[in-house]
C-alpha positions as a printed NumPy array, in Angstrom:
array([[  0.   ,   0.   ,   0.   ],
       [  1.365,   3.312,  -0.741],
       [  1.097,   4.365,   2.816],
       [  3.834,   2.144,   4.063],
       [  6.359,   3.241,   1.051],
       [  7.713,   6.609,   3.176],
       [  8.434,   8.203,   6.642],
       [  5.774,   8.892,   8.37 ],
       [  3.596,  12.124,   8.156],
       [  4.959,  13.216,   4.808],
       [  2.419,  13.961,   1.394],
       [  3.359,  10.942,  -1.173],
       [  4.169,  12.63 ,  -4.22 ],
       [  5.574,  10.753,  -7.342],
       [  6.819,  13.048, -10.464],
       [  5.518,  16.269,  -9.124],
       [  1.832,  14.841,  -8.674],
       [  0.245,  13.927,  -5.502],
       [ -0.718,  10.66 ,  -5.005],
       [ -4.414,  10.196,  -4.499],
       [ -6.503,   6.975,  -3.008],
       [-10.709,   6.998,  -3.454],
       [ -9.801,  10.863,  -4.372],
       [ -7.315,  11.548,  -1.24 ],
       [ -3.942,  12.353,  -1.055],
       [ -1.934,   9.833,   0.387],
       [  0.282,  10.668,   3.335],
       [  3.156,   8.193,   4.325],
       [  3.063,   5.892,   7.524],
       [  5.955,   4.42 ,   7.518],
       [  8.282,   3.162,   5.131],
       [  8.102,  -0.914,   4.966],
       [ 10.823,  -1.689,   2.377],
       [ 13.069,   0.146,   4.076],
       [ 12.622,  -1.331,   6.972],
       [ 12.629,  -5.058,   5.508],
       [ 15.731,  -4.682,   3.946],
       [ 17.711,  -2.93 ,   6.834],
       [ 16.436,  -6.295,   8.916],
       [ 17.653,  -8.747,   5.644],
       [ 21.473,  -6.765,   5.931],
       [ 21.771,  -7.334,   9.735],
       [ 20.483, -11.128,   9.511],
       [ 23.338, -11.566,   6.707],
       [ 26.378,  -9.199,   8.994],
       [ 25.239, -11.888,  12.052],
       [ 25.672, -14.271,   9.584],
       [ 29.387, -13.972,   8.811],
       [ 31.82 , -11.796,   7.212],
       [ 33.062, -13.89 ,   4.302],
       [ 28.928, -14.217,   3.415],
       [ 28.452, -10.729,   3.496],
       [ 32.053,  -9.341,   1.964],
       [ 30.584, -12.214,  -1.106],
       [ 26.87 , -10.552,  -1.441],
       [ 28.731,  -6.643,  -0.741],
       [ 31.122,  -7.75 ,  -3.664],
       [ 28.834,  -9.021,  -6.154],
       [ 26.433,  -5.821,  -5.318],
       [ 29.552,  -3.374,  -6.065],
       [ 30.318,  -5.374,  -9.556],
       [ 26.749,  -4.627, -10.254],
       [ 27.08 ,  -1.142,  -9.067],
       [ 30.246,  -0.659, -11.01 ],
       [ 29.325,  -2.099, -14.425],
       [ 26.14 ,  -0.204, -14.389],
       [ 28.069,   3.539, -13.62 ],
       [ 30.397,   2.369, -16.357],
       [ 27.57 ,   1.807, -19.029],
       [ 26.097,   5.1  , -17.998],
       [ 29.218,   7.21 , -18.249],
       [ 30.406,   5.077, -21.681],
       [ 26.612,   5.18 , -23.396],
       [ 26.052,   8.636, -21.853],
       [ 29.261,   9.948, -22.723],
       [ 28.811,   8.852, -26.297],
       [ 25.534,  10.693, -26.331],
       [ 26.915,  13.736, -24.494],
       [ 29.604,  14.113, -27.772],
       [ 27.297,  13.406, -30.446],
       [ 25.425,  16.241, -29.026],
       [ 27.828,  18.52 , -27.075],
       [ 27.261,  21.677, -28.667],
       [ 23.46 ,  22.293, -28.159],
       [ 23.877,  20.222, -24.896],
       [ 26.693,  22.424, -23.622],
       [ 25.144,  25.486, -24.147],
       [ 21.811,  24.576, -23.081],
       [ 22.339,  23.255, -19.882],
       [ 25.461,  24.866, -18.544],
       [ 25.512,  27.948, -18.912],
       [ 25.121,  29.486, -16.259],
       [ 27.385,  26.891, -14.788],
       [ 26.77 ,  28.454, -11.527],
       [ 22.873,  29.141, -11.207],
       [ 22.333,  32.155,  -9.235],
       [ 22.037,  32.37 ,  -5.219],
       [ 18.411,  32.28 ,  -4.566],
       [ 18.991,  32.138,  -1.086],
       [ 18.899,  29.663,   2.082],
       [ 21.604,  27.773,   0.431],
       [ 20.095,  27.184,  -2.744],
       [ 22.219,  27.618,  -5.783],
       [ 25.584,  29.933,  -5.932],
       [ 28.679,  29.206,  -4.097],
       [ 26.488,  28.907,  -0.998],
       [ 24.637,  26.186,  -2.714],
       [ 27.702,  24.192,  -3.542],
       [ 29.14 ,  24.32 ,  -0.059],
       [ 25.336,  22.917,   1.279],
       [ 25.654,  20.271,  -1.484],
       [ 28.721,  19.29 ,  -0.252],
       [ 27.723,  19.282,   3.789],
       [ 24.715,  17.029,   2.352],
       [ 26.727,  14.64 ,   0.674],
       [ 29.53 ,  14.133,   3.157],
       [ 28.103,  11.005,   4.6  ],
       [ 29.342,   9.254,   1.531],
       [ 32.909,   9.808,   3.426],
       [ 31.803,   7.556,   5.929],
       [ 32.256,   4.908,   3.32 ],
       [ 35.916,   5.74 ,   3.211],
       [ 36.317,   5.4  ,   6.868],
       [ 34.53 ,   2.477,   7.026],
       [ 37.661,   0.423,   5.657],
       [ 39.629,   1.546,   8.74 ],
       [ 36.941,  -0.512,  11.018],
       [ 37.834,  -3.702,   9.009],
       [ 41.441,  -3.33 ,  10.529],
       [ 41.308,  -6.518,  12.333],
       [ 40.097,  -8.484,   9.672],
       [ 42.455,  -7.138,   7.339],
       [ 46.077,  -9.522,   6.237],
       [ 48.187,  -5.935,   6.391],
       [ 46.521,  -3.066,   7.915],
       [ 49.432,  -0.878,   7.721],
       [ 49.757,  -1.362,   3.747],
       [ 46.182,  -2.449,   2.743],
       [ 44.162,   0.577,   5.034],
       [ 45.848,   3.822,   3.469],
       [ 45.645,   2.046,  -0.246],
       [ 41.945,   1.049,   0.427],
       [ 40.996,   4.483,   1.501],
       [ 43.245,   6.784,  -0.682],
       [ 42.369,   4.163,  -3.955],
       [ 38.644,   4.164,  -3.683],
       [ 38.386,   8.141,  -2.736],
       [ 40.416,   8.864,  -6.047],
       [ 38.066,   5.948,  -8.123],
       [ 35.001,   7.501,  -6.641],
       [ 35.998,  10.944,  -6.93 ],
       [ 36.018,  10.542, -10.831],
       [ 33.173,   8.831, -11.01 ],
       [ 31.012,  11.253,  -9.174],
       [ 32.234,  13.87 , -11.054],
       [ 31.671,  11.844, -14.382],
       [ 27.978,  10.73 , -13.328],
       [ 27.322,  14.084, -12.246],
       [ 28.973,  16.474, -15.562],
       [ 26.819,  13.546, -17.777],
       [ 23.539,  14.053, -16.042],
       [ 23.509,  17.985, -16.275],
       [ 24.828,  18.241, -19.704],
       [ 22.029,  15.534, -21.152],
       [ 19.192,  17.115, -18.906],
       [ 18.621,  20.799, -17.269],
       [ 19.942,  20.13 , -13.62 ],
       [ 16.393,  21.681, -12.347],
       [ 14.685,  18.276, -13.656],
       [ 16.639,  16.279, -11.487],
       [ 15.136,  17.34 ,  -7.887],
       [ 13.793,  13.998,  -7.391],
       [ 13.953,  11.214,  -5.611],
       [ 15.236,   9.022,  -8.947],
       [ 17.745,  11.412, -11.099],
       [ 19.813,   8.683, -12.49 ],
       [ 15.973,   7.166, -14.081],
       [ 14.886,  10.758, -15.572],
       [ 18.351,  10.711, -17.414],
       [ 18.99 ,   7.474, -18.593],
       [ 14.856,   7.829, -19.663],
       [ 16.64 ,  11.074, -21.992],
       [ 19.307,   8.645, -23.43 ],
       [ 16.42 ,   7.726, -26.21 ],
       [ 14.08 ,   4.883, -27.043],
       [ 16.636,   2.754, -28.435],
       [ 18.338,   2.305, -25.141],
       [ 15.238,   1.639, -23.524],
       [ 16.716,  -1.761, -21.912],
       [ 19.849,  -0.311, -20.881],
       [ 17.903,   2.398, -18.865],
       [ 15.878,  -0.724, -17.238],
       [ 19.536,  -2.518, -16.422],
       [ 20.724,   0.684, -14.737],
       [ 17.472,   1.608, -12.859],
       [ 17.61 ,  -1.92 , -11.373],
       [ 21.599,  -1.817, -10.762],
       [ 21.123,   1.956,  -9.023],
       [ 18.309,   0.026,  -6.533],
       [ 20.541,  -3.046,  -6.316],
       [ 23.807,  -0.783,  -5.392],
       [ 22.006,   1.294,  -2.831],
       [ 21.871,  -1.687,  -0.445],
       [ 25.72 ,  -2.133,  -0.438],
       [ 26.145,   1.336,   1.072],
       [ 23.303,   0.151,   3.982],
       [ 25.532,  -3.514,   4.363],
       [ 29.234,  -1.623,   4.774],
       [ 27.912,   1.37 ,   6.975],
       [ 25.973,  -1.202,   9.176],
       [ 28.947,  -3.313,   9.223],
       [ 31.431,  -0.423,  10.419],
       [ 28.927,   0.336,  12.968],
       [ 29.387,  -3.029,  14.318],
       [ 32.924,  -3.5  ,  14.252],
       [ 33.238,   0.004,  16.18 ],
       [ 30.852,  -0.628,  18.676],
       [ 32.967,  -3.785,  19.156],
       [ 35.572,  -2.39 ,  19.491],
       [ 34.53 ,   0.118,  22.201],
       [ 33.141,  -2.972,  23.97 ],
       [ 36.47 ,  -4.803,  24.415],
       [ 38.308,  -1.567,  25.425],
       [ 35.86 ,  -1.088,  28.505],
       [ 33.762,   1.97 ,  26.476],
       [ 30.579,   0.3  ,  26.247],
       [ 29.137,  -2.586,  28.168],
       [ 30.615,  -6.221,  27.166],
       [ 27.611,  -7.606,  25.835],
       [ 28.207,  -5.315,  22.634],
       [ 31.424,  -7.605,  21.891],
       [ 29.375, -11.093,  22.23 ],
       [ 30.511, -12.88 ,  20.084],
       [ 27.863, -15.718,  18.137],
       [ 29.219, -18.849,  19.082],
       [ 28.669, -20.9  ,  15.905],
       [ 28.716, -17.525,  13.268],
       [ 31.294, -15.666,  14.965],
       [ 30.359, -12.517,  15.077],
       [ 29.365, -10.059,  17.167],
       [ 25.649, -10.718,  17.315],
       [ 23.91 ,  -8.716,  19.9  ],
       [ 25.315,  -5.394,  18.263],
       [ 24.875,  -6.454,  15.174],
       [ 21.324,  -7.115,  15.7  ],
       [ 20.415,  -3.647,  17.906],
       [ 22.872,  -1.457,  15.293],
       [ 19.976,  -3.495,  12.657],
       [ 16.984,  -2.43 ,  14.196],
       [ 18.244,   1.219,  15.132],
       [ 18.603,   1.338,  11.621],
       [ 15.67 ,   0.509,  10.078],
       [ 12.843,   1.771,  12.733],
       [ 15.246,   4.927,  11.224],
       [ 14.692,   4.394,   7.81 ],
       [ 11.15 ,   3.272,   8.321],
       [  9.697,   6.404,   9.906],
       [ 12.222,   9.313,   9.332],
       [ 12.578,  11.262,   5.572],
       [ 15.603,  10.801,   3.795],
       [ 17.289,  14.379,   3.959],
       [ 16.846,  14.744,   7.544],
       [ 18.813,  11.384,   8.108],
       [ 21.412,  12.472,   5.157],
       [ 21.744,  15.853,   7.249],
       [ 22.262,  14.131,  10.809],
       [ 25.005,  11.839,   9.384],
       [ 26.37 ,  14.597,   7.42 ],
       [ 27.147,  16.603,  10.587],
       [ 27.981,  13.801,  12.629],
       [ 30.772,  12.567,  10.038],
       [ 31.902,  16.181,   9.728],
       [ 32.633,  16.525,  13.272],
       [ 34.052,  12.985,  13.395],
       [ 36.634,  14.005,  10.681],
       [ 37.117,  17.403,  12.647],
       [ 38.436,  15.289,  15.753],
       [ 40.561,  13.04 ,  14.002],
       [ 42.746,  15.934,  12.724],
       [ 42.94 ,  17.048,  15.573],
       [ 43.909,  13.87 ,  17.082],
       [ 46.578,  13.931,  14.412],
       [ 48.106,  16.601,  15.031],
       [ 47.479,  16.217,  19.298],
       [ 49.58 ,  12.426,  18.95 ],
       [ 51.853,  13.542,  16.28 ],
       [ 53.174,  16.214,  20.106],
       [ 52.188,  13.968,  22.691],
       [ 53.651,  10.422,  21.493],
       [ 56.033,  11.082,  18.418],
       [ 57.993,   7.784,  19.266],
       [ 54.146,   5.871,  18.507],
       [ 54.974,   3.143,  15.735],
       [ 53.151,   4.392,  12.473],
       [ 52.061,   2.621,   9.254],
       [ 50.78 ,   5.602,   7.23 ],
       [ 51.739,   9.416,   8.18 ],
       [ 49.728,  12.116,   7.094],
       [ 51.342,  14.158,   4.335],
       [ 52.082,  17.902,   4.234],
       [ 51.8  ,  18.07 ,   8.13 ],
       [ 50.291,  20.451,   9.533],
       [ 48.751,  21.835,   6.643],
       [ 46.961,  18.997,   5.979],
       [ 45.236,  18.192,   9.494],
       [ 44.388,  21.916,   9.631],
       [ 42.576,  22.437,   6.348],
       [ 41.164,  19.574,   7.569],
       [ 39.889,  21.268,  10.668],
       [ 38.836,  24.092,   9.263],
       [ 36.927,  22.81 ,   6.027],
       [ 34.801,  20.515,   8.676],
       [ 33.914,  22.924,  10.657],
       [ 32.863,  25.288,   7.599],
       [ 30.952,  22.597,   6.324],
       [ 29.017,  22.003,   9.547],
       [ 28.105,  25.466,   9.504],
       [ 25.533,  25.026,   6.574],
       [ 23.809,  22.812,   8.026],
       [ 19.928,  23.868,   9.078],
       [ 19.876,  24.964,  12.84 ],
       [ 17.28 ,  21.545,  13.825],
       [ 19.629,  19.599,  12.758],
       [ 22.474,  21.125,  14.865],
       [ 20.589,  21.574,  17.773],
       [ 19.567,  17.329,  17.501],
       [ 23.461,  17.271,  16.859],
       [ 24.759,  18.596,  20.415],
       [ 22.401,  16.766,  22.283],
       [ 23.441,  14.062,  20.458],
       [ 27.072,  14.507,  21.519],
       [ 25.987,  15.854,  25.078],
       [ 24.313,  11.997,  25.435],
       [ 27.415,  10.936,  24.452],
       [ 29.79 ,  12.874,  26.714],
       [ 27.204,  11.912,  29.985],
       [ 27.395,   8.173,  28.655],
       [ 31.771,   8.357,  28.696],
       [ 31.823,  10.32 ,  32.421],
       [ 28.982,   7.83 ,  34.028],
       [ 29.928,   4.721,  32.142],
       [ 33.102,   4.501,  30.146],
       [ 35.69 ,   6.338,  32.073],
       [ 35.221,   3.804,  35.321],
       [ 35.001,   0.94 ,  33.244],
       [ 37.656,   1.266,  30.854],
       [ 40.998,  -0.665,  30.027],
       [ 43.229,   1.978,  30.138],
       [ 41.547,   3.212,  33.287],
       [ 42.183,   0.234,  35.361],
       [ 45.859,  -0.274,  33.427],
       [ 44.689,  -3.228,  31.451],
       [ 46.343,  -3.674,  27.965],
       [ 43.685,  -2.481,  24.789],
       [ 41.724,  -4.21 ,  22.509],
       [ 44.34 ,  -3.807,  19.932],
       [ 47.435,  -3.371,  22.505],
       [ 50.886,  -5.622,  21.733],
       [ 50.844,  -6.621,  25.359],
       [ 47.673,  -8.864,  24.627],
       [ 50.08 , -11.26 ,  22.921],
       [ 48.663, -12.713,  19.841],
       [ 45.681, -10.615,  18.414],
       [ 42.345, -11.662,  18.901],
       [ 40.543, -13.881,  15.906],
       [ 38.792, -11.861,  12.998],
       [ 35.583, -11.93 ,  13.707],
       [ 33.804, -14.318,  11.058],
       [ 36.612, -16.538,  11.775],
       [ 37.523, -19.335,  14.014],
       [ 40.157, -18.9  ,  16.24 ]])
């Protein structure tokens, strides 16, 4: 029913037209396939890490070939036709500021806070440090590789779909369908292949940010941070279970009831300030502990950490003030949850070795594998 296909309390509306039952418009309850498949990825992360690295691989091939027929066939297109296309639907490159961050510079720099969270992909590889054969080679060329691959590609995607179509068609909830629709008739299946593939590749982003979440929680767990029943570990499946399961249905009673940008905006900020920390923490350790073995320095210190600093904190900035204000009590629930929990309880408190500490002897097992 088109009631439960959205967060609740919001107008269904599909290509600009309200949606209308016996002559009423429709207003969302809650958002059921959303919810379903949030459940379906935290069933498959309790069931094992080599399962869901095979399902998360074979979505990304999918994912992958389908950008690459977009950008080749909508590249070809783009040529045939660049001069009308060009001058059509790029100039001006930069619409005009309307205002509350809408177009202009301004509008690029809110475009940029609201896509952020896609950084928490790239982080994401550093959670899989204890699963992976050489963290100190494999983490820095997993995360500097696939931010260069998907740098081009979003910028390919992205220069394709605004030169075949004006950019103020694609304020919708399926872009990448209104442009492959332009390609023509004659590529009517491809732009059925790559609808289905964009669907299909959507769930591999819920899978690796669900598994991070996980894996950090974990972590947190063993080190004293969090209560130990977050790092119970499934003793057939081998993996941590219980916080798999609760990160699972955080997630979807999130994605069943809330709308899309308000989500994209609370991760946005929270990954913003996340990134903020860490170069600070870079540049705190690099002071405080210079002897600290390192795998991967941070080039162009201090500039680097700095710009790093400042371009979070910019970003956070454009945020709408709801969303900030959910933010710091966010992070005041946090703080209250270290001082009356996780300072008494953990390792280094008490002088016990770390989770990941060489006085632990041999590391423990990857989760998802035996010991």
């Amino acid at each position: 029913p088109p009631q439960f296909t959205g967060p609740a309390g919001y107008p269904l509306v599909r290509d600009g037209v309200a949606v209308l039952v016996d002559g009423q418009p429709v207003t969302t309850i809650f958002n059921l396939p959303a919810f379903l498949i949030c459940i379906a990825l935290a069933l498959l992360l309790v069931r094992g890490v080599s399962e869901s690295a095979k399902v998360n691989n074979l979505i990304v091939a999918i994912k992958v070939s389908v950008l690459t027929a977009f950008i080749v066939v909508g590249g070809l297109i783009v040529i045939s036709r660049f001069g009308e296309l060009s001058a059509a639907n790029w100039v001006p490159f930069i619409p005009e500021n309307q205002g509350d961050g809408k177009f202009g510079v301004d509008g690029i720099m809110r475009a940029a806070s609201i896509v952020f969270f896609a950084y928490i992909g790239f982080e994401a590889v550093s959670t899989a440090g204890q699963e992976a054969k050489n963290p100190a080679k494999d983490m820095p060329f997993g995360i500097i590789g696939s931010l260069i691959v998907c740098t081009v590609i979003y910028m390919l995607v992205a220069a394709i779909m605004t030169l075949l179509v004006p950019y103020n068609t694609l304020n919708v909830p399926d872009p990448v369908a209104v442009v492959v629709d332009a390609f023509g008739a004659q590529w009517a299946w491809l732009a059925k292949t790559i609808k289905i593939g964009a669907i299909i590749g959507l769930t591999s982003v819920v899978l690796v940010l669900m598994y991070a979440q996980t894996r950090i929680f974990y972590t947190m767990a063993r080190d004293g941070l969090l209560p130990k029943v977050f790092s119970t570990v499934h003793p057939k499946f081998k993996t941590p279970w219980v916080n798999t399961l609760l990160v699972g249905i955080l997630t979807a009673v999130a994605a069943g009831f809330f709308d899309i940008n308000v989500l994209g905006d609370m991760t946005s900020v929270g990954t913003l300030a996340a990134f903020a920390i860490v170069c600070l923490s870079v540049i705190y350790l690099r002071r405080s502990a210079p002897e600290l073995p390192r795998g991967f320095k941070v080039p162009l210190y201090p500039i680097t950490p700095i710009l790093g600093i400042l371009s979070c904190v910019y970003l956070i900035t454009t945020v709408p003030v709801s969303v900030l204000t959910f933010f710091l009590w966010y992070m005041l629930g946090g703080v209250v949850l270290y001082f009356v929990y996780g300072i008494w309880n953990s390792n280094l408190q008490h002088g016990e070795p770390q989770d990941d500490a060489p006085e632990m002897g041999e590391f423990p097992a990857p989760v998802g594998e035996q010991p």
